[in-house]
N, C-alpha and C positions, 0 to 999 in steps of 0.2 A: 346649341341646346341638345342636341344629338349627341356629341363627344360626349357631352355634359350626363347624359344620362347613361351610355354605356361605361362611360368611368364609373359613375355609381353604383352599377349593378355589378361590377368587379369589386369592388370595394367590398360589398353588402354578399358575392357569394364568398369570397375568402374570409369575413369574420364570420359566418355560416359554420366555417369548416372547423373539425375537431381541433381539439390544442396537440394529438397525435402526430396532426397532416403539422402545423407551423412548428409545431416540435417533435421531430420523430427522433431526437437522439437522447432525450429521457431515458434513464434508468434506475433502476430500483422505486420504482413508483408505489406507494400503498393508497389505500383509502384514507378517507377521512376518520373514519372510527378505528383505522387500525390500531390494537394496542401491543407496544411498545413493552420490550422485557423488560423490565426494575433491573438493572447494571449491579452488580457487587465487587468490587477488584478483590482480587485472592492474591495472595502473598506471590510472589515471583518465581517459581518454582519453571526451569530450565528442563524439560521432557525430550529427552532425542528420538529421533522418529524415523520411519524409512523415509529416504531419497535424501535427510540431510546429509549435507556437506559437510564433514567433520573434517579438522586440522590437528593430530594429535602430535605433541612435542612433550617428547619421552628424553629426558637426561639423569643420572644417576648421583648417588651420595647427597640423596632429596634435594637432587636443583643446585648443589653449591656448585658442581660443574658447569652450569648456563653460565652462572655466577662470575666464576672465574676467569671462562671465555669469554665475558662480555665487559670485565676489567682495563682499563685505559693502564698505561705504564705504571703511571705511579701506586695503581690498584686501590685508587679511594676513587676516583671519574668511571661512572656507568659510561660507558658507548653501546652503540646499536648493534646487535649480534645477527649475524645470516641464519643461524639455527630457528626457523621457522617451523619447525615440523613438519607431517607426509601429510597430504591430502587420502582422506577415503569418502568414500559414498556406500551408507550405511543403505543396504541392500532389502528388496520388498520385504522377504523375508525376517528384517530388522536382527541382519547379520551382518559382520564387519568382520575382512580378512587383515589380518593382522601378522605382519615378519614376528617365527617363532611361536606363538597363540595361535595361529592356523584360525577358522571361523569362531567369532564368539560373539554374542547377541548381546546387540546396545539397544537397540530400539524398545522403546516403551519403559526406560529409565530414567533417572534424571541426569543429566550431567554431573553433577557433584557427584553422584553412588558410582557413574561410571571410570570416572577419577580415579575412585577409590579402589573399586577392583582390577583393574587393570593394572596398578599398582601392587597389587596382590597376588595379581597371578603371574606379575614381572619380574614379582622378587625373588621367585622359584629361580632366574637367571642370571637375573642381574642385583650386583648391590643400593640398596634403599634407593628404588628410582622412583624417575619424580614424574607425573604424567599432568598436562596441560593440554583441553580440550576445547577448541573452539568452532561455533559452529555458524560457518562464511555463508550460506546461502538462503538465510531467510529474509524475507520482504515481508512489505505492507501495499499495499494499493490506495492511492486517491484517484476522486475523479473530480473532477470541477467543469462549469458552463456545460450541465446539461449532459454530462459523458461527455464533452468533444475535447475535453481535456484532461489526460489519464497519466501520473509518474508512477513508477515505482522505488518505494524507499527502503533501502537494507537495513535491519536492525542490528545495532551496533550490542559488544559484547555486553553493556551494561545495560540494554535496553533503550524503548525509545517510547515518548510519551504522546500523546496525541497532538498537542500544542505542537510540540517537537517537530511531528513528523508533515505538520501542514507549514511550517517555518522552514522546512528544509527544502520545498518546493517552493517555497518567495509568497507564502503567507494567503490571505482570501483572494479573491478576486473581485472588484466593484460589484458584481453581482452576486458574490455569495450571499447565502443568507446564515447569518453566523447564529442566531437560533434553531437553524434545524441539520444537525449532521449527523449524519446517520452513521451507523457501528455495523456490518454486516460479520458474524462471526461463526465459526462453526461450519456442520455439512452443506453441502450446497443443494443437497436435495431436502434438509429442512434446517434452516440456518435461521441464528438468532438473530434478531436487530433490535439494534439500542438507538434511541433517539438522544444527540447531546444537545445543551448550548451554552456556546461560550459569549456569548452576547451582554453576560451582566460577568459580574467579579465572582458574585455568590453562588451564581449557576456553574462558573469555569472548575471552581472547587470540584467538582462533582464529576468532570473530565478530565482531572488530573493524572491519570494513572497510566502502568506500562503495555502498551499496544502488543498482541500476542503475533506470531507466525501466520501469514494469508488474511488477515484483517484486512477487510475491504471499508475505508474510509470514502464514503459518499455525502459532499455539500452541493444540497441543492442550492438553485440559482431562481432569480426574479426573473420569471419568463417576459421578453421580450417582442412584444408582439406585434407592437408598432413596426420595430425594425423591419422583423419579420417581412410583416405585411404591404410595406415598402418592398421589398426584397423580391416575394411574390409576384406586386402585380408590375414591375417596372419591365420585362417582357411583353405583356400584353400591352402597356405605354407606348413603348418605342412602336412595338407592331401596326398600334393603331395610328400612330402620327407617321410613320413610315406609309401606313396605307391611305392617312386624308391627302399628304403629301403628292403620292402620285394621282390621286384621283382631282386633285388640284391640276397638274402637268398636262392630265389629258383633257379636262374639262374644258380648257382655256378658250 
């Protein structure tokens, strides 16, 4: 009767305790009244920025050159060409040194406009060159079960959808909750959050669009408390049958 009761009083102060203490690795937590941005997707528009990673592949007579170098014998078979282009990293200042252009400011354009002038400021040397801009090191962030589970996914040239970019990490997790995924987007000192769900066909609609650069993808999870709470008191368990144990040994 004794076990019997201080098992209970463990039991009764761990569901006592916050859902902080059995889950301290929650993140991005709101209230219950929080309200939620209204989501709008904007046309797709490719903005380079400082600290991107740009890949710029400059060839001349608008590209028939790649063209030509990338020709199989018979010259009707495309094969894989090595002309990759130069790596730059577009600078705080959202400037980019560039062989022959010397510094010239990309950041805060779009890719396409940048295309196009560098193009224009190429032809001063070179004949009708062709410029190909791509830009290797943007991510998305998920987290799954609570934050203890966090990928990063690269956005591919063409973009990457939400759907996409939680399929490319191997999908929900038994505990997701696929009505409530959160959108964290913008500054981090006052950053937007969109609430999605993909839970019915007609609400996925409405999450269908292109995930932007530092988009923090957060699905909460069905807290588990049970587990938990097993988890919690099975130290105090052993301890105590480790201590009737011995008080058994000496008692005899």
């Amino acid at each position: 009767m004794g076990r019997f009761l201080i098992f209970l009083s463990i039991i009764i102060s761990l569901l006592g305790t916050s859902c902080k203490t059995l889950s301290p690795t929650v993140m991005f937590e709101t209230d219950k009244n929080f309200e939620y941005k209204t989501f709008s997707s904007t046309p797709k528009i490719t903005i380079l920025q400082p600290y991107d990673q740009i890949q710029i592949l400059m060839s001349t007579n608008n590209g028939n050159t790649l063209l030509e170098s990338a020709l199989g014998q018979d010259r009707n078979l495309i094969t894989s060409t090595s002309q990759s282009g130069i790596s730059y990293l577009i600078r705080q200042d959202s400037t980019v040194k560039i062989p022959t252009l010397g510094l010239v400011k990309l950041g805060g354009i779009s890719k396409d406009s940048a295309e196009v002038y560098l193009e224009k400021e190429l032809s001063k040397y070179y004949q009708d060159p062709y410029i190909k801009i791509t830009i290797t090191n943007r991510n998305v962030i998920l987290f799954f079960e609570e934050g203890t589970q966090g990928t990063e996914v690269g956005i591919p040239e063409e973009g990457i959808t939400l759907l996409e970019a939680i399929a490319q990490v191997g999908g929900l997790t038994p505990n997701s909750k696929a009505y409530k995924i959160k959108l964290i987007r913008g500054d981090n000192k006052n950053p937007e959050v969109y609430n999605f769900n993909i839970s019915s066909l007609e609400e996925f609609k409405k999450a269908n669009f292109i995930l932007q650069a530092n988009d923090i993808i957060y699905v909460d999870s069905r807290p588990r408390y049970v587990t938990k709470v097993i988890s919690e008191i099975q130290p105090y368990l052993v301890l105590m049958s480790t201590s009737v144990l011995v008080y058994s040994i000496f008692t005899r």
